[in-house]
Backbone as JSON, one array per atom type, in Angstrom:
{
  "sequence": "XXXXXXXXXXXXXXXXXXXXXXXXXXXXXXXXXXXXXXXXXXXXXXXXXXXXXXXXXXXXXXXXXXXXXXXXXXXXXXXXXXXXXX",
  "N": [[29.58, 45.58, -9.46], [26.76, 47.74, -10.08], [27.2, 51.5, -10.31], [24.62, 52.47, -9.42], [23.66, 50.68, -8.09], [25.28, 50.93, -5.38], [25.02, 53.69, -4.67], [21.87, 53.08, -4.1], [22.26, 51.37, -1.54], [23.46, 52.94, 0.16], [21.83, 55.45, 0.31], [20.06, 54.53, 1.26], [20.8, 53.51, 4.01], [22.27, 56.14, 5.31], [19.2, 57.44, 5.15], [18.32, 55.55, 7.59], [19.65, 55.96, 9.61], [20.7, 56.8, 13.0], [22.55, 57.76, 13.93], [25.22, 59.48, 13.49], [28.27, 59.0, 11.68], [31.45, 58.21, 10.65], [33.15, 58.66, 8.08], [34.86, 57.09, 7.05], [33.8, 55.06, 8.5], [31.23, 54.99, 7.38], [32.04, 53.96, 4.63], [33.28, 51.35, 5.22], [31.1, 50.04, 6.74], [29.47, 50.01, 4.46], [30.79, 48.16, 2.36], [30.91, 46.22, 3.71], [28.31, 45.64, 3.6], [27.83, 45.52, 1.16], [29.0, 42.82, 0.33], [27.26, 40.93, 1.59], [25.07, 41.72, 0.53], [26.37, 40.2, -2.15], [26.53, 37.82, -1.24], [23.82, 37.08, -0.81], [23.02, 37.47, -3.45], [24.29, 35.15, -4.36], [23.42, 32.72, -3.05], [20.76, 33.01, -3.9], [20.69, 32.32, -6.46], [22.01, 29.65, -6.33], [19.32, 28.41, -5.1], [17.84, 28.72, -7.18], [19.1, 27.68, -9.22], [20.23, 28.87, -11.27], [21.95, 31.82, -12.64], [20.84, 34.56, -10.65], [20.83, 37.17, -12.17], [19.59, 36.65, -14.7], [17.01, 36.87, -14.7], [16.19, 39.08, -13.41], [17.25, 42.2, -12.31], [20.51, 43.68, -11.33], [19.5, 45.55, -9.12], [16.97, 45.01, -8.78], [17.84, 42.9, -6.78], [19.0, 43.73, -4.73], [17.65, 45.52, -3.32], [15.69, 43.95, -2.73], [17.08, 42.22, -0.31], [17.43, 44.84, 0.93], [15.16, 45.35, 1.82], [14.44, 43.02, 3.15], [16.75, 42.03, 4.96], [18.35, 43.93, 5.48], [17.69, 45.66, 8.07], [18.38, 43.58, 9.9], [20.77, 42.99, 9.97], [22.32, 45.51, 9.8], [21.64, 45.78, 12.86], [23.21, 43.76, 13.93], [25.74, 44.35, 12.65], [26.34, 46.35, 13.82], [26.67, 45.48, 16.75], [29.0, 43.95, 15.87], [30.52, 45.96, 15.91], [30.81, 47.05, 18.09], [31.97, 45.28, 19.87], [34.38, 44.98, 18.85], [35.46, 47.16, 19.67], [35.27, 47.34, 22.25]],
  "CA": [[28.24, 46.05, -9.11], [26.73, 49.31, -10.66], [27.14, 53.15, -8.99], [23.36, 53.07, -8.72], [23.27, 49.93, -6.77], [26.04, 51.45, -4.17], [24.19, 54.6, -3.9], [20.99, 53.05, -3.03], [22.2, 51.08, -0.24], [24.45, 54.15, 0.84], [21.08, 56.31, 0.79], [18.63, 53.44, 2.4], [21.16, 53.53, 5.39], [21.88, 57.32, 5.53], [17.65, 57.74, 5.77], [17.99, 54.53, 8.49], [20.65, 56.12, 10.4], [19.99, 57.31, 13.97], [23.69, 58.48, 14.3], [26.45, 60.14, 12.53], [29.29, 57.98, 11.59], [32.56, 58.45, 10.28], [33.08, 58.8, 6.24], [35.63, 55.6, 6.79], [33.3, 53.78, 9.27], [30.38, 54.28, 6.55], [32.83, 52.7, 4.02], [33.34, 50.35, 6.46], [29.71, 49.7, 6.56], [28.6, 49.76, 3.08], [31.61, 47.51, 1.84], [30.12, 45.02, 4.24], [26.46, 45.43, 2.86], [27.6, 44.82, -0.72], [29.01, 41.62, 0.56], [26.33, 40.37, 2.01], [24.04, 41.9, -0.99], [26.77, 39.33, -3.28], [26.49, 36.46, -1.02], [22.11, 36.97, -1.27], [22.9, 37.28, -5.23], [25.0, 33.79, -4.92], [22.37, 31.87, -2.11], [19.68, 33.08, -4.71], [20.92, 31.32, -7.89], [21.56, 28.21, -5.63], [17.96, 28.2, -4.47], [16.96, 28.67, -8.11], [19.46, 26.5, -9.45], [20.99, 29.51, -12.22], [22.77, 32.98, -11.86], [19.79, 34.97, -10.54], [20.75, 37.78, -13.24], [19.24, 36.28, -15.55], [15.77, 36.99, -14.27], [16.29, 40.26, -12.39], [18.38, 43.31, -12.17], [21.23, 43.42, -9.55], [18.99, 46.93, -8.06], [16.03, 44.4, -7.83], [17.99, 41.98, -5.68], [19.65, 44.81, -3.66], [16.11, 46.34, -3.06], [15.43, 43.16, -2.13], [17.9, 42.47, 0.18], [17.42, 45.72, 1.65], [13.53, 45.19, 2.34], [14.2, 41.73, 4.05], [17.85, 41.91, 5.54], [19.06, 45.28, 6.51], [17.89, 45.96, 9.45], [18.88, 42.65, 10.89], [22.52, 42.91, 9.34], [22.62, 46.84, 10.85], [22.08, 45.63, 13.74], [24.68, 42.66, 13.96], [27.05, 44.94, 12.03], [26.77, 47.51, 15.18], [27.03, 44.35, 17.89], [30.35, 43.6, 16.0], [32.01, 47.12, 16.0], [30.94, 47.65, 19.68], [32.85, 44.41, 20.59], [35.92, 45.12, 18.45], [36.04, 48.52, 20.26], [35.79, 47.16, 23.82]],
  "C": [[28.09, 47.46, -9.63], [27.01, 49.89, -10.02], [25.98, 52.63, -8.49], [23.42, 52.18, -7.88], [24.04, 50.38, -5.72], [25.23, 52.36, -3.31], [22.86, 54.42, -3.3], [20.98, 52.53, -1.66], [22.91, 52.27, 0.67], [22.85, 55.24, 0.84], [19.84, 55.66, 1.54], [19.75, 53.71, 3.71], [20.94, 55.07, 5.78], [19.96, 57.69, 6.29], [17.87, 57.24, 7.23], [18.24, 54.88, 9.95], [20.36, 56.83, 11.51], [20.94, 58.1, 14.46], [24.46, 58.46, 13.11], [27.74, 59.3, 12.67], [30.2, 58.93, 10.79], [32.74, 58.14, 8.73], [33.6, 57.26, 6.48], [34.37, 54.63, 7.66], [31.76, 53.74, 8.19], [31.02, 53.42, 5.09], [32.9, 51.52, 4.26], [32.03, 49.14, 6.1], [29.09, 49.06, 4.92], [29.41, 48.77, 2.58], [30.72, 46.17, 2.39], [28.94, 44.22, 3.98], [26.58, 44.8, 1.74], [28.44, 43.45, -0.55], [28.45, 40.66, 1.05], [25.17, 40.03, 0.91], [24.97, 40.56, -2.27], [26.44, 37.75, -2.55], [24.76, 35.78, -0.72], [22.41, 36.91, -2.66], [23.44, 35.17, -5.34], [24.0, 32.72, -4.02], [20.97, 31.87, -3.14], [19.9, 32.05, -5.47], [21.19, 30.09, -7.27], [20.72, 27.99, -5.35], [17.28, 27.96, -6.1], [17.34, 27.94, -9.23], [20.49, 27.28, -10.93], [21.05, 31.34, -11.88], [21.0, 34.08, -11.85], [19.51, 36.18, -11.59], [20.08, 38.2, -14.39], [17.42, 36.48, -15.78], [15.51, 38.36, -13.85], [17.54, 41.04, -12.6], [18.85, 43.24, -10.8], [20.08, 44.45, -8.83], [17.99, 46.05, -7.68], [16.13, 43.81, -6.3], [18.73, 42.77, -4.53], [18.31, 45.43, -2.82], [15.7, 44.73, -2.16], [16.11, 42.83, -0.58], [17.71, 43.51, 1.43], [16.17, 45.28, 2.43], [13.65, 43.76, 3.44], [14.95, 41.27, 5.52], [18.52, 42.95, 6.53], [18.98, 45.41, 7.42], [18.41, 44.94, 10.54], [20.58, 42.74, 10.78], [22.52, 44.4, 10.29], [23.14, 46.66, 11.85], [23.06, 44.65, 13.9], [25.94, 43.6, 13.8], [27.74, 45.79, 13.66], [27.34, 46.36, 16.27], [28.66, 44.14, 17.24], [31.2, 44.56, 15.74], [31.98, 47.86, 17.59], [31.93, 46.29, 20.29], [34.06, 44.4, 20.06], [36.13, 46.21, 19.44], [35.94, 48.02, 21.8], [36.98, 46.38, 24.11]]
}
């Protein structure tokens, strides 16, 4: 995946963010995002039947992604690092 696509989901959360996290726990975080962002790139091209690439730039489908998904993934993400930690 490019830099730029990293850094925009690493500066869409930053903006999002209501608290201060830990350098490793936004690692943490973002590692997670861009696996989610690959498994929307691979659910795409199954829906459309070829590698979505081919149509679109990864930043589109990250942008995308972001606009549709994030905040529901955020939150989940948080629900499953408050139940590892209890």
């Amino acid at each position: 995946m490019p830099g730029g696509t990293v850094y925009a989901v690493n500066r869409d959360m930053e903006q999002n963010s209501d608290s201060a996290v830990s350098g490793k726990e936004m690692e943490e975080t973002i590692k997670a995002e861009i696996d989610e962002i690959e498994k929307y790139k691979w659910y795409l091209g199954e829906r459309i039947g070829h590698d979505p690439l081919n149509d679109r730039s990864m930043n589109e489908i990250c942008k995308e992604w972001i606009e549709k998904h994030a905040q529901a993934f955020r939150k989940h993400w948080e629900d499953v690092k408050k139940n590892r930690c209890s």
